[in-house]
C-alpha positions in Angstrom: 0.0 0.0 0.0 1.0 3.8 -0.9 2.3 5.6 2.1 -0.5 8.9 1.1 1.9 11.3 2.2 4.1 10.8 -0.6 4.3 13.5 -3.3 2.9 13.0 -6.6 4.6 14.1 -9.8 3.1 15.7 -12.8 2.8 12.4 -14.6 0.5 11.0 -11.6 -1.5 13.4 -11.5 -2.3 13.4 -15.6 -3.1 9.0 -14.9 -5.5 10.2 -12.7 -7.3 12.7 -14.9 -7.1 10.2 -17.8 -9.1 7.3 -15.6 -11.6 9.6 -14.3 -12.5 10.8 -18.0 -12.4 7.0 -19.1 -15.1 6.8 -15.6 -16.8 9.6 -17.1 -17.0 8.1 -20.7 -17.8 4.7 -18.7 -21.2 6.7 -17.3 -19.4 6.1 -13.9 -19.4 10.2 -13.3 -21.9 13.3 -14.4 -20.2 15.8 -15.4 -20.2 18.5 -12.8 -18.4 15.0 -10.6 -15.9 15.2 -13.4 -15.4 19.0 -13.5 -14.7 19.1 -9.7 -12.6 15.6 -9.7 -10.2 16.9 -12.0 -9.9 19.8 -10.7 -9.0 18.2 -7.3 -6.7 15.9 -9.2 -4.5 18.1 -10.7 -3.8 20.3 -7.8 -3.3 17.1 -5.7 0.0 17.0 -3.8 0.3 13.7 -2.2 -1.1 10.1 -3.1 -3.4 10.6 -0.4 -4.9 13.6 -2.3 -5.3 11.3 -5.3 -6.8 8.3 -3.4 -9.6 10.8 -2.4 -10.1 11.7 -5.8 -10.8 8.2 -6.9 -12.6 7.3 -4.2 -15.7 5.0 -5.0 -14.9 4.4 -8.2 -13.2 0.8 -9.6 -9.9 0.1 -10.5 -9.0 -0.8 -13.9 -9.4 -3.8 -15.1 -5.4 -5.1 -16.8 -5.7 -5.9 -20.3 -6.1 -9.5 -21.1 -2.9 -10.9 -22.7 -2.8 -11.3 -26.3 -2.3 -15.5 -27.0 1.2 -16.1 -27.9 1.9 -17.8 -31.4 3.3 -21.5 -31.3 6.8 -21.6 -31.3 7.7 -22.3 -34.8 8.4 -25.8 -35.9 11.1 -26.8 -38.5 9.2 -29.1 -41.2 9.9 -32.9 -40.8 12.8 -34.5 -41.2 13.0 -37.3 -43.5 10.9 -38.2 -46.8 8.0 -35.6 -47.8 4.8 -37.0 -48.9 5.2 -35.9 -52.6 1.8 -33.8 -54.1 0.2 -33.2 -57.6 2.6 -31.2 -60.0 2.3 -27.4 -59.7 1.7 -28.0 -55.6 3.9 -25.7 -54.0 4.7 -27.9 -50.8 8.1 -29.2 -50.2 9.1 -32.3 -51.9 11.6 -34.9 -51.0 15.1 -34.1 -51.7 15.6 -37.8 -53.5 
């Protein structure tokens, strides 16, 4: 857990404007809630101040992983089932 009496930078501050408009665009906040939570947001000074600010509203959700691609396979070893002329598979080597 954040110690809320450490400062918060610039950056911070900006995450926590960008969230509460994605809240806002979520239907989460009217938009008087928004005028006055960004407000407080960027003039916040300390996590604790920027805790406040998010206060009853969820956490984001992480980004499901994208599913990772087989590793790649070299083709068989060995003989190669031959095909019909004009196939553009591999063909055995003999």
């Amino acid at each position: 857990m954040t110690d809320d009496r450490i400062r918060v930078s610039d950056a911070d501050r900006d995450r926590a404007a960008a969230r509460l408009r994605e809240h806002f665009a979520a239907g989460r906040l009217s938009p008087d809630e928004l005028d006055e939570r960004i407000a407080a947001a960027l003039t916040a000074k300390t996590a604790g101040d920027v805790r406040r600010v998010m206060a009853g509203l969820p956490d984001p959700v992480p980004a499901p992983q994208a599913r990772q691609p087989p590793p790649w396979a070299p083709p068989p070893r060995g003989r190669v089932p031959r095909r019909a002329a004009g196939s553009c598979r591999w063909r055995s080597s003999r």
